[in-house]
N, C-alpha and C positions, 0 to 999 in steps of 0.2 A: 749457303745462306742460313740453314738452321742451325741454332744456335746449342751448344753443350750444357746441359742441366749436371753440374757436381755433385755425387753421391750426398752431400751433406742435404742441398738443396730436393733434391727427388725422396730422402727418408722423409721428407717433412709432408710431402705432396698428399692430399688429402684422398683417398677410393674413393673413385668416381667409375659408375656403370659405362661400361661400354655401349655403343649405339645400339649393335646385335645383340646384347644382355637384355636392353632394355625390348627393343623388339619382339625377341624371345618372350619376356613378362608380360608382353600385351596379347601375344597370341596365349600363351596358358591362361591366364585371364578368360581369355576370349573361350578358350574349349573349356571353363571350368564352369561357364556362366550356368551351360545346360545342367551341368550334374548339382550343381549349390539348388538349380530347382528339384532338385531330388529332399531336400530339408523343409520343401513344401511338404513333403506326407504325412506329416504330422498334422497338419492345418488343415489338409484336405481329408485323411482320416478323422478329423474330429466331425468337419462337413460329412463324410458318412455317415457316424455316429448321429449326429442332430437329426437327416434326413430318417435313420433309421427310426428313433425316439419320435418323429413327427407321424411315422407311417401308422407308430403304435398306438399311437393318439387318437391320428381318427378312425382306426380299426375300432379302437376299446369305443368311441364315442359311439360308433354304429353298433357296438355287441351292447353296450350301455341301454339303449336305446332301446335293443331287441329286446334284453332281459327284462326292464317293466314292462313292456305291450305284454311279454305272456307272464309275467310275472298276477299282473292285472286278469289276465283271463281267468288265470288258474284258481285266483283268489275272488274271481268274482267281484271284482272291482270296479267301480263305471271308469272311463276314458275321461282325463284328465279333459275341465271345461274350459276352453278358451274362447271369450266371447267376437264375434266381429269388431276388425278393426281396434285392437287392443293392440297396445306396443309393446314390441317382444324384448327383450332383453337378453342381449348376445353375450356371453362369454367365451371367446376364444380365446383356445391352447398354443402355446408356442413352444418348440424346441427351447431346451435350458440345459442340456446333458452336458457336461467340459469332461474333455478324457485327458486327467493328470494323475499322477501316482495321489496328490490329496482328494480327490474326489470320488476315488473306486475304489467300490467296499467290496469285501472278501465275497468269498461262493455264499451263493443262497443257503439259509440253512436246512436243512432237511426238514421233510415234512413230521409233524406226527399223528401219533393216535386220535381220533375224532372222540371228544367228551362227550358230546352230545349227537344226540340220531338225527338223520335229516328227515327234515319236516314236512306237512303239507304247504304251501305249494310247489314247496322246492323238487321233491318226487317227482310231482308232474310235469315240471316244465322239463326237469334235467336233463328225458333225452333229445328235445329237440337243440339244448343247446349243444350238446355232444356232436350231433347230425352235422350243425354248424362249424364248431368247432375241428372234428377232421374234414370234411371238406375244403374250408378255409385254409388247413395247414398244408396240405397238399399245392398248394398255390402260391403261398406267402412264407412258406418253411417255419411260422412262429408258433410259440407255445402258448396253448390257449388253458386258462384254468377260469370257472366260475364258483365264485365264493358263495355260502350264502350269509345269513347278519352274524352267524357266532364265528366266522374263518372258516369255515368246512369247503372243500371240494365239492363242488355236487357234480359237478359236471366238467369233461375238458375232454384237450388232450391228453393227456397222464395226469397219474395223481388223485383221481376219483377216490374220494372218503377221505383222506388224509386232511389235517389240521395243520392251518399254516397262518393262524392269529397271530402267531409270533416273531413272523417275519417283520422286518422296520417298515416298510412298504405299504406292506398289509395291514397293519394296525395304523396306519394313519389313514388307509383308505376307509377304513371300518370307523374313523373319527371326524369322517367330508373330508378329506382334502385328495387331490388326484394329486400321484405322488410318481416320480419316476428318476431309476438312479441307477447307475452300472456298474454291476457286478464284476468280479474278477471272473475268469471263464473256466473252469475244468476243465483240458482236453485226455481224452482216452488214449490218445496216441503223441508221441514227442511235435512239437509247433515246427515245421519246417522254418529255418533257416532264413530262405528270403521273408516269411510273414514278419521276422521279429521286430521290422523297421517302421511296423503298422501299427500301432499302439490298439487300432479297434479292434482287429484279430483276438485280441487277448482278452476282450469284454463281451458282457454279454447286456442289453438294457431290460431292464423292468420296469412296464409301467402295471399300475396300480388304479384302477378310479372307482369312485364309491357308485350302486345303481341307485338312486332316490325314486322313491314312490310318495309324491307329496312332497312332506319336512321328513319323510322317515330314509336311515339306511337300509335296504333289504339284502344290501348283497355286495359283491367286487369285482371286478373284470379284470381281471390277472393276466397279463400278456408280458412274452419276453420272447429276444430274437436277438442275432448275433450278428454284428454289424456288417455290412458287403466290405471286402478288403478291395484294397487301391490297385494290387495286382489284379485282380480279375478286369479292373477297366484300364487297365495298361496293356494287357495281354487282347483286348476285342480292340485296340485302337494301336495295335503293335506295326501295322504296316504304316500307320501315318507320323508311327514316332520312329521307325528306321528311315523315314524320309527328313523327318526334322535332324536326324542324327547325319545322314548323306549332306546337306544341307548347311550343319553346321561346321562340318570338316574342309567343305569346299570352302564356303567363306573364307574360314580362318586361313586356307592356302593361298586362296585370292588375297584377304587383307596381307599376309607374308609377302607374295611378291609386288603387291603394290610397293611396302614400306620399302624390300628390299630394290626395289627398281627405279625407283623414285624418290629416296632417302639416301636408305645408308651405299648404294654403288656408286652416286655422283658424292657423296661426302669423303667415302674412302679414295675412290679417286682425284677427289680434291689435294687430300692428306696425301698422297703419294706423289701426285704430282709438284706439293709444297717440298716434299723430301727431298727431290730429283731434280730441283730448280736450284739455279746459283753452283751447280755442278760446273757449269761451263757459260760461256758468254752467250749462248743461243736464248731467244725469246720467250717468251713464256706461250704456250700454244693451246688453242681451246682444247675444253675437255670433250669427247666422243660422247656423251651422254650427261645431261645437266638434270633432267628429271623433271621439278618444276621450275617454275619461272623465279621464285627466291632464292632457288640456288644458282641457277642463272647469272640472278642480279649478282649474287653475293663472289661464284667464280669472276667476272666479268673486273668486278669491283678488285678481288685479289689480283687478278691476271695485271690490272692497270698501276697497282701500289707496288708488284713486283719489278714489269716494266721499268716502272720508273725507278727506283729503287737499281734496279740494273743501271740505267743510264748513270745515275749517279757513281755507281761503284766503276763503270767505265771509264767516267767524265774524270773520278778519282784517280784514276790509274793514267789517264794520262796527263793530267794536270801535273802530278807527281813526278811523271817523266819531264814534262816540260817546265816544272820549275826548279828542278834538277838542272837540267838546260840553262833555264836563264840565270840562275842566280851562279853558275860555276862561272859565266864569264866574269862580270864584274869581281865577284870575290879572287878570281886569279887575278886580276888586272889590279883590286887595292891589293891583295900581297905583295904581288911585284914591286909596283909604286910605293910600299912602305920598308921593303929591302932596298929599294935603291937609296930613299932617305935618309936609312940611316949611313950613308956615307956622307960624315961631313964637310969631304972637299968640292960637293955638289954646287955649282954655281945656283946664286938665288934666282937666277933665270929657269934651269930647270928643273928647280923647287916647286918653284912654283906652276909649274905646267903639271908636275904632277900631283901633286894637291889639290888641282883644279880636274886631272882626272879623277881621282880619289872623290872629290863633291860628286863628280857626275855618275860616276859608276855608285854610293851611295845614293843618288837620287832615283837613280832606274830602278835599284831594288826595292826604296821605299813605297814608290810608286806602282811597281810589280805587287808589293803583298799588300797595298792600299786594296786593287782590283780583285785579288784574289779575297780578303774580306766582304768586299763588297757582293760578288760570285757567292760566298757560302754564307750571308744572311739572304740571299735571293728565296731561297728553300722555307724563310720564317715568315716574309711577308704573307699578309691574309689574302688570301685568294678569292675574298668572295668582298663587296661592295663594287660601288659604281662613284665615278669623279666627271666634271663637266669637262670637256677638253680644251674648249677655251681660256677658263679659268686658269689652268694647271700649264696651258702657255705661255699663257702672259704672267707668273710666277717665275716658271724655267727662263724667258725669253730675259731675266733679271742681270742670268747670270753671264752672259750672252753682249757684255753693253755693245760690241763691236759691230754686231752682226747685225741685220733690218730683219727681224722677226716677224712675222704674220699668221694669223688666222683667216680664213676667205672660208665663204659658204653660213649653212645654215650652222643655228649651234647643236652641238653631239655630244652624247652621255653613251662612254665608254663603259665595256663589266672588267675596272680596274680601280684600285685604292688610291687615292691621291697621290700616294707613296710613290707604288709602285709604278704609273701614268708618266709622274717626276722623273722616275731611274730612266724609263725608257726614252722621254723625249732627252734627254741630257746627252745620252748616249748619240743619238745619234746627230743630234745638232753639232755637239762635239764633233765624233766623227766628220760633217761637214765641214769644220771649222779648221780640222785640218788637214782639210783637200784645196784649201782657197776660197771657200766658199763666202760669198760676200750679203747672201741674203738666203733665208730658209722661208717655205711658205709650205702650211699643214692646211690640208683638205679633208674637210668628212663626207665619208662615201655609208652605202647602207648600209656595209656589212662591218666599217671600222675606217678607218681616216688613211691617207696616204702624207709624206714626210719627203718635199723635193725641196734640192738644192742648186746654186750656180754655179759649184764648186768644178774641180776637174774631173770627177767623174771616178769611175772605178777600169782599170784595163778589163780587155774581155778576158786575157790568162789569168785573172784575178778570179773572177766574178764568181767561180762554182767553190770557193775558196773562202769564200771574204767570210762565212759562220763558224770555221774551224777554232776550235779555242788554239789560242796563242799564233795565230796567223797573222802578219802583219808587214806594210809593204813598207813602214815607217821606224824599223827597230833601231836603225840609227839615230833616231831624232827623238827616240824614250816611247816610242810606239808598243804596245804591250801585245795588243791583239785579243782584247777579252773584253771589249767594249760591246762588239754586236752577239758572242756569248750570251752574255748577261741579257743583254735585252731579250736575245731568242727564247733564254731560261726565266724571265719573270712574264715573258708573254703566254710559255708556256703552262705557267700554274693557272689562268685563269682559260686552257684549249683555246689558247689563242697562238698566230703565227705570224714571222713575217717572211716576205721575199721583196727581192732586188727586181728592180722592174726593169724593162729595157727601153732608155731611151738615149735622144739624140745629143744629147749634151747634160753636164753636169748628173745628179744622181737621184732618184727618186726610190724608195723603199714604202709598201705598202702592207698595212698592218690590215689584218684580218680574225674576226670572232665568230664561234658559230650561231646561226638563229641569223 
């Protein structure tokens, strides 16, 4: 039953993925999803960089803060007067650092020589901020420098006395503005390999902010720190990411033998099954494994278009036998009768008898491939509509003038096309008509209407017979044997059937639908 695809034909056939290709592309997909989150660290490295740039912020704001209180001391200054219930005016710092190759400026530049000597207050206060200042590093790993108004070090972590007005940073902080930007990093040692993918690893942030005493600059709070890398919190959170990774491996096994158990073995099997069908005359047989319920329907669906399709290739094979059959008789019987013909010492007596077989064996056969038309448009009729059956009686019962026709009971609406409702009553009133029958009366019952006659009835060596195509107990009389055929096969387009009932005289056949 499958059909040969010609080289010419399959060069033209368009690549199309196979089910398992495609399959395969959902699970890679699927185990890729985890590592495409790996093109987050860039994003999330920058979220470092910001929180690190925010930590410098309010460090510097509290060293800010510390450096005028003794700034003030030192200089003998009174404590800024804020009167009761005065409204304060908040300016809060927000993270603004972006880590892009455009926004990171080279290494800091080196310090230099101090132009100028450090001053009174500055002396004084410096080493408390020093005390500060390492303390502080020891906890927060950052670099601490205090400026005073001309850029000098006074006081830090490293760098004490060196001049760093020159830095961009610095000289805007030395102008009011809190200033903060990241540096590219100097490492002492080569960058390992995994950090490269960090971009924060390779910066280092500066912030800058001016100390105000009053409207005046006195000074700068220099801080810089090197941003936490994404491996160090990948590495404290490593047992709950080999779980995500256990996690995602099983899944995507699990989503595999779902698709594979539940897709592609009932479709393959489908396919094979389709391969191995029309091999031989045997049925078409469920599959061992359908999967879901769509494939179900859709096998269920094939299983029933093959069946039939079978019957038909059957019904062809023996049709083909048996009108091979019938039509050899007639056709030897006009040869004959037209060799004898031509002899013409033939008396006009039996000329004429054969001539008149000649009509008759022409008429069987016309009549023979009338039926057999009518048989292979059976297959075109629509299978789906509904006809009233009384209606569709008293139409048929037209052609019929002989016979006392009737409808008895309530009225019925059959799931058949007027057509086809037509074929079927004709058939078998026919059929009645000649067995004798002198009156038909059609009953509707729940499931579909019953078809009785007064006729003489069917023998019982008949009976298991009587649906055979080309069975007939009338072949002498032009009897074909493809009347209750036909009916069987237009009853059966719309799962509908009939049988021979058993009764006491004459013939009843009752037609049956499901629901």
């Amino acid at each position: 039953m499958s059909a040969r695809v010609s080289p010419k034909t399959s060069a033209r056939r368009r690549w199309r993925p196979g089910l398992g290709g495609v399959i395969l592309a959902v699970l890679v997909l699927v185990l890729c999803l985890p590592f495409a989150g790996l093109t987050l660290f860039r994003f999330y490295a920058n979220q470092l960089v910001q929180q690190t740039e925010e930590s410098l912020l309010m460090q510097a704001a509290v060293l800010t803060a510390t450096y005028e209180e003794l700034y003030r001391f030192a200089a003998d200054l009174p404590p800024p007067d804020l009167p009761a219930g005065e409204i304060r005016t908040y300016r809060p710092l927000f993270p603004a650092v972006t880590v892009n190759p455009q926004t990171i400026l080279g290494p800091r530049p080196d310090g230099r020589p101090a132009t100028e000597p450090v001053q009174e207050p500055y002396r004084e206060i410096a080493p408390y901020l020093s005390h500060i200042a390492v303390a502080a590093q020891e906890q927060t790993l950052a670099g601490y420098r205090f400026l005073d108004r001309f850029g000098t070090v006074i006081a830090g972590s490293a760098e004490t006395g060196a001049y760093l007005g020159h830095v961009q940073e610095v000289a805007l902080a030395l102008n009011g503005d809190t200033v903060s930007v990241p540096r590219r990093r100097i490492r002492s040692t080569a960058e390992p390999l995994i950090y490269r993918t960090s971009q924060g690893t390779r910066v280092r942030i500066f912030v800058a902010m001016p100390v105000m005493v009053g409207e005046d600059i006195v000074g700068v709070v220099y801080l810089n720190r090197t941003p936490n890398h994404i491996f160090r919190f990948l590495y404290t959170e490593r047992l709950n990411l080999f779980s995500a990774l256990v996690f995602v491996l099983l899944s995507t096994g699990l989503i595999g033998y779902l698709f594979w158990r539940f897709v592609s073995r009932p479709i393959k099997s489908l396919a094979a099954r389709t391969e191995t069908f029309g091999a031989s005359d045997a049925r078409w047989k469920p599959l061992d494994h359908y999967g879901t319920r769509e494939i179900e329907t859709l096998a269920q669906s094939f299983g029933t278009m093959a069946n039939r399709l079978q019957d038909q290739q059957t019904m062809l094979k023996t049709y083909t036998a048996h009108v091979s059959h019938e039509m050899k008789s007639p056709l030897t019987a006009i040869k004959g009768a037209v060799e004898l013909l031509q002899d013409t010492t033939m008396p006009p007596d039996a000329q004429a008898k054969f001539l008149h077989n000649i009509a008759r064996d022409a008429d069987r056969m016309e009549h023979l491939l009338a039926r057999m038309r009518e048989y292979s448009a059976v297959g075109q009729l629509a299978s789906d509509g509904t006809s009233d059956l009384a209606s569709v009686m008293d139409n048929v019962a037209a052609h019929f003038p002989t016979l006392d026709i009737a409808a008895t009971g309530a009225p019925r609406t059959v799931p058949l096309s007027a057509e086809a409702l037509s074929i079927v009553l004709r058939h078998l009133i026919e059929n009645a008509e000649s067995h004798g029958a002198t009156e038909v009366r059609l009953t509707p019952t729940r499931t579909g209407f019953t078809l009785r006659d007064n006729g003489s009835g069917i023998s019982p060596g008949n009976r298991d017979r009587v649906f055979e195509p080309f069975f007939t107990s009338r072949r002498t009389e032009g009897g074909t044997g493809m009347g209750l055929s036909i009916v069987r096969s237009v009853l059966a387009q719309a799962d509908g059937e009939i049988t021979l009932e058993d009764t006491a005289s004459g013939t009843t056949f009752r037609i049956r639908f499901p629901g």
